[in-house]
DSSP file (Angstrom, degrees, kcal/mol; ACC not computed):
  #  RESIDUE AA STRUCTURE BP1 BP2  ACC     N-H-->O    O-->H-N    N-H-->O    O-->H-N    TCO  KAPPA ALPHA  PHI   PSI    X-CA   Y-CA   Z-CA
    1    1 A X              0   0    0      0, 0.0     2,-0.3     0, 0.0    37,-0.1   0.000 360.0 360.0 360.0 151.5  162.1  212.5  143.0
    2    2 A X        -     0   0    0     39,-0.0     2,-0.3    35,-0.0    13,-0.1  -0.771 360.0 -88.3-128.6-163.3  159.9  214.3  145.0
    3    3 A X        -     0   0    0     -2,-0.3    37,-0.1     1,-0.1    38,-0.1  -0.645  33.4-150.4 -80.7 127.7  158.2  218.3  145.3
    4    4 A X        -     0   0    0     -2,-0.3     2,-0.3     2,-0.1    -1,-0.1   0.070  21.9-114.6 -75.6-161.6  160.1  220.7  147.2
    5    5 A X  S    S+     0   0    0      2,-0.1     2,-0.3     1,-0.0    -1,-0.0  -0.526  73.2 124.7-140.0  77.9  158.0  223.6  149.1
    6    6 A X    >   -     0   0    0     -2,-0.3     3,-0.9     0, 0.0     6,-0.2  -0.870  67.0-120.0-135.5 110.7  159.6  226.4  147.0
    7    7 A X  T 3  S+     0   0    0     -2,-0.3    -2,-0.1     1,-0.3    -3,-0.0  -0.074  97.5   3.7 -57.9 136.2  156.9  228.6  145.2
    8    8 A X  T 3  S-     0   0    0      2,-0.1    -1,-0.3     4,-0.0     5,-0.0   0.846  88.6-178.6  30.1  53.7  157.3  228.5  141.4
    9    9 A X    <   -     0   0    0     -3,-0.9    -6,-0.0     1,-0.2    -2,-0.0  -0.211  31.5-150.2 -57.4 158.4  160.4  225.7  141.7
   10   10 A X  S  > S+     0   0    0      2,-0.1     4,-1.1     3,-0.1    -1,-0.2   0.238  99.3  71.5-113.9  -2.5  161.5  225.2  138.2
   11   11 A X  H  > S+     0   0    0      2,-0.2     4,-1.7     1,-0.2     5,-0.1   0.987 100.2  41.2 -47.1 -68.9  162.2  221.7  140.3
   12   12 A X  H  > S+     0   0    0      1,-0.3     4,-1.5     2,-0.3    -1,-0.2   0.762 105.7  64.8 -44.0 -36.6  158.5  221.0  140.5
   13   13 A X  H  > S+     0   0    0      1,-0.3     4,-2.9     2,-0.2    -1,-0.3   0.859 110.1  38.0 -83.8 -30.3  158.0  222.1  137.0
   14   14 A X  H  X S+     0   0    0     -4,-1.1     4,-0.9     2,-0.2    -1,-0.3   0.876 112.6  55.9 -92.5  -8.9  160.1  219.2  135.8
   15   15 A X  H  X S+     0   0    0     -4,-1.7     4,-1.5     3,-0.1    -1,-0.2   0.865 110.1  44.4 -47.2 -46.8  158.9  217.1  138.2
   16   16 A X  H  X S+     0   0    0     -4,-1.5     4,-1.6     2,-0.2    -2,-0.2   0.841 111.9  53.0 -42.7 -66.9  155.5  217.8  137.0
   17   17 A X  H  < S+     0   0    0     -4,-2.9    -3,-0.2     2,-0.2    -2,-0.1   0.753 112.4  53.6 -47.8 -29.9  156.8  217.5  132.9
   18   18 A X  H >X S+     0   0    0     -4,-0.9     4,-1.9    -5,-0.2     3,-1.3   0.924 103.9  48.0 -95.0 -50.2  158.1  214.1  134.1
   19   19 A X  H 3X S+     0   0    0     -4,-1.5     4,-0.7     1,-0.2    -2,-0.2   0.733 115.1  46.2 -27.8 -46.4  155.0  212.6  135.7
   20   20 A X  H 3< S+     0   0    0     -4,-1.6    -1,-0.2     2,-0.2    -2,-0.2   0.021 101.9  60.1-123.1  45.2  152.9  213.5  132.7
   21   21 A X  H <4 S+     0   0    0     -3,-1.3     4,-0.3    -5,-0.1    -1,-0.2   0.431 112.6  46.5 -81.3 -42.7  155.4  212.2  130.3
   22   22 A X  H  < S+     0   0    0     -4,-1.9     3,-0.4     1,-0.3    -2,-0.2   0.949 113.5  42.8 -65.8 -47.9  154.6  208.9  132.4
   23   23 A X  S >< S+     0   0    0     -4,-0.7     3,-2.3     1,-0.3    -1,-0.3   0.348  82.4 112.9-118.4 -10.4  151.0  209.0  132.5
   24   24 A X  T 3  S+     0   0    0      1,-0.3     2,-0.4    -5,-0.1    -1,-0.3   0.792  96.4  23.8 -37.7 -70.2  150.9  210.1  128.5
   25   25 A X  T 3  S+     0   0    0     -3,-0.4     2,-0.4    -4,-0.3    -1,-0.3  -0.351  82.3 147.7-132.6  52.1  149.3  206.8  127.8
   26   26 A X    <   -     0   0    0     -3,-2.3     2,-1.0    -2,-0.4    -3,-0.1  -0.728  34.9-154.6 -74.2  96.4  147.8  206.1  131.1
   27   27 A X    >>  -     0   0    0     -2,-0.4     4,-4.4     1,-0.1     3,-1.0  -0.833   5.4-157.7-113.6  95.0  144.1  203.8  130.1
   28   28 A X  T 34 S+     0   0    0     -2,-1.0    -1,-0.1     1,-0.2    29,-0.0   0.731  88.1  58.7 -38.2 -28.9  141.5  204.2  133.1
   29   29 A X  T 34 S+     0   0    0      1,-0.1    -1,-0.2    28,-0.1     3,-0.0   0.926 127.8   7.1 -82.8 -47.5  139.7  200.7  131.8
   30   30 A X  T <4 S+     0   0    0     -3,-1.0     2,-0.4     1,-0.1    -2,-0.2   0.794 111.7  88.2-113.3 -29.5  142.6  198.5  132.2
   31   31 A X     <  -     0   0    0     -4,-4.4    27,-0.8     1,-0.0     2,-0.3  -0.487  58.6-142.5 -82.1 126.4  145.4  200.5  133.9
   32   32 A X  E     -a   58   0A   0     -2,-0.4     2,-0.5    25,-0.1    27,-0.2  -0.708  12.7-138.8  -3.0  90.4  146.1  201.0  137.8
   33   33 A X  E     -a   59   0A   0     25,-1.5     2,-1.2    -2,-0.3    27,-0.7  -0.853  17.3-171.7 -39.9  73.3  147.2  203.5  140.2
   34   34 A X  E     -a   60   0A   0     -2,-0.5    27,-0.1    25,-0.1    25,-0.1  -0.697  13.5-153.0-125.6  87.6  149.6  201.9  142.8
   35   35 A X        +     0   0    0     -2,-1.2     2,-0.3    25,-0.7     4,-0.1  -0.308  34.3 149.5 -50.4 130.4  150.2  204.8  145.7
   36   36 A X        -     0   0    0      2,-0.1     6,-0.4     3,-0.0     2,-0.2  -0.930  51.0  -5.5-153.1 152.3  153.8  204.0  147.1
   37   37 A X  S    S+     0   0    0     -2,-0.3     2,-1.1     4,-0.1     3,-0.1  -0.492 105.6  41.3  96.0-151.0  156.2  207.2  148.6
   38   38 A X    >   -     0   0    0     -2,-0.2     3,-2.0     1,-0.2     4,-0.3  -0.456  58.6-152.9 -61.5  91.5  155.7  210.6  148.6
   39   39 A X  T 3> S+     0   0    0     -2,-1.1     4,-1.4     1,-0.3     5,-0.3   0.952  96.1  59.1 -30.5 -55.2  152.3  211.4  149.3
   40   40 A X  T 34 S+     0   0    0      2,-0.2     4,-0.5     3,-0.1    -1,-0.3   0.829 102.9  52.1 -65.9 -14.7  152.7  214.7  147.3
   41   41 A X  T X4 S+     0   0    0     -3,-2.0     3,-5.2     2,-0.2     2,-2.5   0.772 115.3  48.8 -62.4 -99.3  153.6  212.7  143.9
   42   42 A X  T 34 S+     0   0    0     -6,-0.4     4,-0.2     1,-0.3    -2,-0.2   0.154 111.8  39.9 -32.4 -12.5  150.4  210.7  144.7
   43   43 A X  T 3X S+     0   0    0     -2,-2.5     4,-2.2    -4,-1.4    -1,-0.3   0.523 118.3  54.3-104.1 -31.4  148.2  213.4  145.3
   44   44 A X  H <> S+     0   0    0     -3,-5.2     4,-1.8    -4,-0.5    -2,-0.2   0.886 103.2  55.4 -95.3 -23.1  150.1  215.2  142.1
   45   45 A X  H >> S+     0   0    0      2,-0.2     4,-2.1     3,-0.2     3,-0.7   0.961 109.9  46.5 -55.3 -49.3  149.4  212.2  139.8
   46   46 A X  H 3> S+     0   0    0      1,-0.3     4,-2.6    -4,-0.2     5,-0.4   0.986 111.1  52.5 -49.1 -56.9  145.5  212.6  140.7
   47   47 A X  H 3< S+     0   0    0     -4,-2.2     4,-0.4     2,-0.2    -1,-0.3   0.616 114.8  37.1 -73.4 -29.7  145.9  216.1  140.1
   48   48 A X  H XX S+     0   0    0     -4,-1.8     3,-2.5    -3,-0.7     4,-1.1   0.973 117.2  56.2 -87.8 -80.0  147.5  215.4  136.4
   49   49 A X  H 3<>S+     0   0    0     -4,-2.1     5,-1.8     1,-0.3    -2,-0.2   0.572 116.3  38.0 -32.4 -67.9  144.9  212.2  136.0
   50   50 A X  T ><5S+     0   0    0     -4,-2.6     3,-1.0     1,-0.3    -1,-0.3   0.772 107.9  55.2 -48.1 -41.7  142.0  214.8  136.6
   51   51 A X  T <45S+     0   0    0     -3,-2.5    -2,-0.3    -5,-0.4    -1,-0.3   0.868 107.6  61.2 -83.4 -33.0  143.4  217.8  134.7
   52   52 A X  T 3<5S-     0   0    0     -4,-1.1    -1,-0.3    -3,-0.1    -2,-0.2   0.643 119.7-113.9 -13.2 -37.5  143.4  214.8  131.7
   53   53 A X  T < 5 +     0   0    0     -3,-1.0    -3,-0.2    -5,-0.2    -2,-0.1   0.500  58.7 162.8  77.9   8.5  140.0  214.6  132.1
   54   54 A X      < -     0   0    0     -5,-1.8    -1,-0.2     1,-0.1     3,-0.1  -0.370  23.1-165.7 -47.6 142.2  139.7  211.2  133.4
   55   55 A X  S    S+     0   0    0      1,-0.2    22,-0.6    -3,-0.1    21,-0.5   0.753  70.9  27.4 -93.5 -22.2  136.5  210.7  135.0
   56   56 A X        -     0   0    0     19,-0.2     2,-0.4    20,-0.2    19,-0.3  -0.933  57.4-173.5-117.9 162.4  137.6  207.7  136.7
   57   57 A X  E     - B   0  74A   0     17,-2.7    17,-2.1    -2,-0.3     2,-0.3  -0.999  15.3-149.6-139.3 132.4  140.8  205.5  138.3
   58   58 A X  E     -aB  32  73A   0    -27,-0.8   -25,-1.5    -2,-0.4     2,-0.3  -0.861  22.4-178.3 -95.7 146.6  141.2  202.4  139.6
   59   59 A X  E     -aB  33  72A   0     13,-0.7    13,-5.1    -2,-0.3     2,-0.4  -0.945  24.2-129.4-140.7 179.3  144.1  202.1  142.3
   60   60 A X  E     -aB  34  71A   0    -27,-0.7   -25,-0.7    -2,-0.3     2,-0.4  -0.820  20.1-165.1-121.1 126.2  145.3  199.2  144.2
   61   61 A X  E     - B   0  70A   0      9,-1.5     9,-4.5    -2,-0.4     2,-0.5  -0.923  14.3-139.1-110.0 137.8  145.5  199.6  148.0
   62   62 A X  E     - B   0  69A   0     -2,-0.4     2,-0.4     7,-0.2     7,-0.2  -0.941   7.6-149.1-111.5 144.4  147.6  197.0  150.0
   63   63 A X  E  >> - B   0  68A   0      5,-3.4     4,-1.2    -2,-0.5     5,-0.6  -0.870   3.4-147.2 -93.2 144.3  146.3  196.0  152.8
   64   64 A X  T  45S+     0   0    0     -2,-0.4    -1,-0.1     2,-0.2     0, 0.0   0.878  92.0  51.2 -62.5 -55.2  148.9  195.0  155.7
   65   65 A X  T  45S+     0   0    0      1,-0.2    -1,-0.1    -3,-0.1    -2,-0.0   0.996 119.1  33.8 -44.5 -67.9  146.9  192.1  157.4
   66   66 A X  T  45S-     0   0    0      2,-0.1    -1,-0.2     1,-0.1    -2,-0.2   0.846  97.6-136.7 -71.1 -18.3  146.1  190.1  154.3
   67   67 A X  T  <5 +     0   0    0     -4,-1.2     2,-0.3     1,-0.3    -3,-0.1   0.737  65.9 102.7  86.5  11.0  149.2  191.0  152.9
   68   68 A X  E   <S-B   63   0A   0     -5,-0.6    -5,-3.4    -7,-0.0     2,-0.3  -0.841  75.2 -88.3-137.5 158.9  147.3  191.7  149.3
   69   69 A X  E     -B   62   0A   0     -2,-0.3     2,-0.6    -7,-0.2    -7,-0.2  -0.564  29.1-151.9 -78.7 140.8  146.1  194.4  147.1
   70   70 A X  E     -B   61   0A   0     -9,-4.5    -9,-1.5    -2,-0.3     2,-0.8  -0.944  21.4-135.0-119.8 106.2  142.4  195.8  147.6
   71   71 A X  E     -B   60   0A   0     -2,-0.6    12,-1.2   -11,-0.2   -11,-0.2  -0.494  27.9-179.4 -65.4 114.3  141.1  197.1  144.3
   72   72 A X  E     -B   59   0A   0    -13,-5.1   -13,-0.7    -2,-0.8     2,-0.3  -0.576  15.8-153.4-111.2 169.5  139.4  200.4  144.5
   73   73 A X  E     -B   58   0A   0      8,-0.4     8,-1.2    -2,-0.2     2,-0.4  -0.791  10.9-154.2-159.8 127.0  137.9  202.3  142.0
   74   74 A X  E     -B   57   0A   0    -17,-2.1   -17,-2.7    -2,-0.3     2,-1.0  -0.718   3.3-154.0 -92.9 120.2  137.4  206.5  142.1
   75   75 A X    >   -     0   0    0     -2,-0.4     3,-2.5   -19,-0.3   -19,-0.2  -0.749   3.3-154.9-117.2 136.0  135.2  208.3  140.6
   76   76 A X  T 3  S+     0   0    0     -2,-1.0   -20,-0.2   -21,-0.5    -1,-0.1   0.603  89.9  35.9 -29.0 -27.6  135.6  211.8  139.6
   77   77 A X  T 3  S+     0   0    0    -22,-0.6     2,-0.4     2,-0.1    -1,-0.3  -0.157 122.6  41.1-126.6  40.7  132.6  213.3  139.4
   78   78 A X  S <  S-     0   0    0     -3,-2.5     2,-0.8   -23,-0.1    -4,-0.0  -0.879 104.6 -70.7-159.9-153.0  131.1  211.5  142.2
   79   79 A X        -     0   0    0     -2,-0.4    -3,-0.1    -5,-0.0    -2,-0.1  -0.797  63.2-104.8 -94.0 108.9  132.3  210.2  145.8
   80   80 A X        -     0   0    0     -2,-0.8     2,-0.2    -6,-0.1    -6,-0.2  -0.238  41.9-164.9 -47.2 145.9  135.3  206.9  145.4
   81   81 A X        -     0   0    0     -8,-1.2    -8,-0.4    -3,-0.0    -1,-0.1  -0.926  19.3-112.5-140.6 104.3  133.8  204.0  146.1
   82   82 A X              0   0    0     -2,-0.2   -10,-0.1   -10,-0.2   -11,-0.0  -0.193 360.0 360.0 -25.9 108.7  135.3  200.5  146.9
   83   83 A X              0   0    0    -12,-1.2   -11,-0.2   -13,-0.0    -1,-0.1   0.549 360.0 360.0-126.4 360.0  134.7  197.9  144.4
C-alpha cells in the first residue's frame, strides 16, 4: 500500500502501524534494506529505522548494468557511505 497526501489520514496511520509491525525485529548487523516501489514507504521505513534508534543500515542497491546488488551501508549519525 502506499501514503496518500491527506493530512492526519487514519490511512497513513495504519500504514505506518503496518511498517513497524514489519520492522519489529529488524537486526542492523545482519539484516538489509532492499528499496523497491513507492519512494515514500522507502523514505518512511528510514524514518521508522531512525525513530528506533538505529544508528546504522545496510541496503542493497541494484545496479542496472551489472545486473547485481551493490551493498551500501548508512550511517546515521554521520554522512552514508558505500562499502
Amino acid at each position: 500500500d502506499d501514503l496518500n497526501n491527506t493530512k492526519n489520514s487514519l490511512h497513513n496511520e495504519a500504514v505506518f502501524r503496518a511498517l513497524k509491525q514489519g520492522l519489529r525485529n529488524f537486526n542492523p548487523d545482519v539484516d538489509y534494506i532492499v528499496p523497491a516501489g513507492s519512494p515514500y514507504i522507502t523514505a518512511a521505513v528510514f524514518l521508522i529505522l531512525g525513530n528506533m534508534g538505529f544508528k546504522h543500515i545496510k541496503v542493497l542497491r541494484w545496479n542496472n548494468r551489472e545486473y547485481t546488488y551493490i551493498p551500501m551501508h548508512f550511517d546515521l549519525q554521520r554522512s552514508a557511505s558505500v562499502t
